[in-house]
C-alpha positions in Angstrom: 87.7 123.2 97.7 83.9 122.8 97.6 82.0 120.6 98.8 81.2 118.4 95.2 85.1 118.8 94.5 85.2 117.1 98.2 83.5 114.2 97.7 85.0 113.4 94.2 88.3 113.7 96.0 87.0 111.0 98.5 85.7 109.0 96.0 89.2 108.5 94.5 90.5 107.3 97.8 88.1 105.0 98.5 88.2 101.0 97.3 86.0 100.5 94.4 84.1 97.5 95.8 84.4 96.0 98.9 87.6 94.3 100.1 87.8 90.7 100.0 85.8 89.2 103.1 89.1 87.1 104.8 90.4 90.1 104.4 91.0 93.0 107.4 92.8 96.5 107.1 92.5 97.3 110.5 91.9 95.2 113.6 90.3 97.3 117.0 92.3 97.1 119.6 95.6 95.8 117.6 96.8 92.2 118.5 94.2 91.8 121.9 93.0 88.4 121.3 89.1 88.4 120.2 86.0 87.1 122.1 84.1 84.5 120.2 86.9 83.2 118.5 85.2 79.6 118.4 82.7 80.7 116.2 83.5 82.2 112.8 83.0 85.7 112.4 80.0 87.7 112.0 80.0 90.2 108.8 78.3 93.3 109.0 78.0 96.4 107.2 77.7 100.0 108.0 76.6 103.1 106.0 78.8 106.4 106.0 76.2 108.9 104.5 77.6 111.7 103.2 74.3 113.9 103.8 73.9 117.2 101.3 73.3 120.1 102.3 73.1 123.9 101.5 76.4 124.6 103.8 77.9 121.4 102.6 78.5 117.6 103.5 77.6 116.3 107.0 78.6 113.0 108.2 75.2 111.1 109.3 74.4 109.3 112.7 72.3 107.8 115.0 71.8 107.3 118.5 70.7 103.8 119.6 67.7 102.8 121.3 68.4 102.6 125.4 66.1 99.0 125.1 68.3 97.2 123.1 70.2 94.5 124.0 73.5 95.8 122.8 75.6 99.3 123.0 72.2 100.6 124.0 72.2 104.6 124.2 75.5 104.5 122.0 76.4 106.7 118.7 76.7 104.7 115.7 76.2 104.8 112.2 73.3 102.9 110.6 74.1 99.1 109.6 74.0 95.6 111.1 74.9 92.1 110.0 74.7 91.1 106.5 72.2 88.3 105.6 70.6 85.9 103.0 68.5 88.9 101.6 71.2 91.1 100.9 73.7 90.8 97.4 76.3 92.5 99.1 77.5 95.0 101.7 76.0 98.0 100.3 72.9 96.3 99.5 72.7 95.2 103.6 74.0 98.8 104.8 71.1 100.6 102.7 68.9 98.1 104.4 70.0 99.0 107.2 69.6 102.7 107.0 66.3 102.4 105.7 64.8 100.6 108.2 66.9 102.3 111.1 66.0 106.1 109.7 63.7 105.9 106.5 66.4 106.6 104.0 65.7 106.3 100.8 67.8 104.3 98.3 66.9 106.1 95.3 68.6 109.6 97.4 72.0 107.8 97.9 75.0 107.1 95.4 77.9 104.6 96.6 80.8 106.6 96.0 83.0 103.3 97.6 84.3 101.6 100.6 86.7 101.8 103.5 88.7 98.6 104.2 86.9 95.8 106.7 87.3 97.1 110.4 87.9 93.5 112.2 86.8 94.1 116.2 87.9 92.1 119.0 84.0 90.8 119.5 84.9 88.8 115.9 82.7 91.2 113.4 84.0 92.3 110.2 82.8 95.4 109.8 82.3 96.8 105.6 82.0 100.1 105.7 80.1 101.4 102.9 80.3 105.4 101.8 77.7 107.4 99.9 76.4 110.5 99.1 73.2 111.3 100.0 71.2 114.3 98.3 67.9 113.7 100.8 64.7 114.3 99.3 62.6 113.4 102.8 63.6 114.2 106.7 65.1 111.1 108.2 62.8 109.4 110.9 64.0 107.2 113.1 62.7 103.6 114.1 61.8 104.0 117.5 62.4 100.1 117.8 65.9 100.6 117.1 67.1 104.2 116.8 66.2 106.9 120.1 67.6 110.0 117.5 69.4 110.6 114.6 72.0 114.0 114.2 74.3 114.9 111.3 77.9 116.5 111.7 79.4 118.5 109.5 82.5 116.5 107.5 84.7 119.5 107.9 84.9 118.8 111.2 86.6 115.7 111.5 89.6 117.8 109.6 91.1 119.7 112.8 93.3 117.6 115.4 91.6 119.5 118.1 88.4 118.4 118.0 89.7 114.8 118.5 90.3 113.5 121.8 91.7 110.0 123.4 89.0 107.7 126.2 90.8 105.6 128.2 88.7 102.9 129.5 88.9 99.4 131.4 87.1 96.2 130.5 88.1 93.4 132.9 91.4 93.5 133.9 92.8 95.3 130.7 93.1 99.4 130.0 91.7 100.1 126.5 92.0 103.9 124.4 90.1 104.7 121.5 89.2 107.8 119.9 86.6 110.0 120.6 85.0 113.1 119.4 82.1 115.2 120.2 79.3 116.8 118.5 76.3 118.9 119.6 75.9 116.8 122.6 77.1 113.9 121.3 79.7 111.8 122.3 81.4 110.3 119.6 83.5 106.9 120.9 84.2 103.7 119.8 84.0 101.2 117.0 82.0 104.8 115.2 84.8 107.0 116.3 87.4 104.9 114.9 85.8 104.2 111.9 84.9 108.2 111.3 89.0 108.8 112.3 89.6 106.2 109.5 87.5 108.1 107.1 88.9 111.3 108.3 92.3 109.9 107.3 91.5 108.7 104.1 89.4 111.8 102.6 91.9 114.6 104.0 95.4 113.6 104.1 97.9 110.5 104.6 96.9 107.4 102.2 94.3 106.2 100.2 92.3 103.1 101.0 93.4 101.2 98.7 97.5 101.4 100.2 95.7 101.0 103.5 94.4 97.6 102.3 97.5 96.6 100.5 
């Protein structure tokens, strides 16, 4: 299959438009009960970028900034909440990327959305997928981003390059996925999101069954 024929194929099992915002295919963590529960929850986007290149499509990301207040030094993909400036969750997650790594708007074409990832901190996570034929390097935002690295799609495919981290928060034992990537660690809310893609673009069900 090449690499256009690829993300067509994705395209099809993706949700048109963004799944309803009550709405939540998959919750982190399964039934744990959520922090911040008294407030209502917080909805975010984030941007998948399917980045173009001359040996095919590689999954962007970024490494956050070490100052920030939150998952400093972690792998993620570019995004953050929506707000009052943005018409919908692709709108906020190009924000995003564009102020996070100088993407431009104009080099990226929503090809659709995976169903809202619900985490146990109460943010709905949209996760927005495009293509992205770059037509500038990506820069990152010191204030926000310490690097930025791209990994092929194609490699999310195997089993083997997956692995399972065990951690403990409190008193309670947590596992989420991991993988790794040119010196990357790969874990988390971004690892099970780039599972969740991995699942949808190369074998089991679409998105929209998964949001059924």
């Amino acid at each position: 299959m090449t690499s256009d024929a690829l993300i067509d194929r994705i395209a099809a099992r993706l949700l048109p438009v963004p799944q309803a915002a009550d709405k939540a295919a998959y919750r982190e963590f399964g039934g744990n009960p959520i922090f911040n529960a008294d407030r209502p929850a917080v909805h975010a986007a984030v941007l998948l970028a399917l980045v173009k290149r001359t040996d095919g499509h590689h999954l962007l990301y970024t490494e956050r900034s070490r100052d920030l207040r939150d998952h400093s030094g972690q792998v993620a993909f570019p995004g953050g909440k929506i707000d009052g400036r943005d018409r919908d969750a692709a709108e906020a997650a190009m924000r995003e990327a564009s102020e996070e790594v100088a993407l431009r708007a104009a080099d990226a074409r929503v090809i659709g959305f995976l169903p809202n990832y619900f985490t146990i901190s109460n943010f709905r996570i949209t996760p927005v997928v495009a293509e992205v034929r770059p037509t500038a390097p990506f820069i990152p935002n010191p204030n926000e981003v310490a690097g930025v690295f791209e990994m092929p799609v194609e490699r999310l495919r195997g089993e083997g390059a997956w692995s399972r981290l065990t951690f403990v928060r409190g008193e309670t034992r947590r596992s989420t996925w991991r993988i790794d990537h040119d010196g990357h660690a790969i874990w988390g809310i971004t690892a099970q999101l780039s599972r969740i893609f991995r699942d949808l673009a190369f074998a089991g069900k679409g998105a929209e069954d998964e949001a059924a």
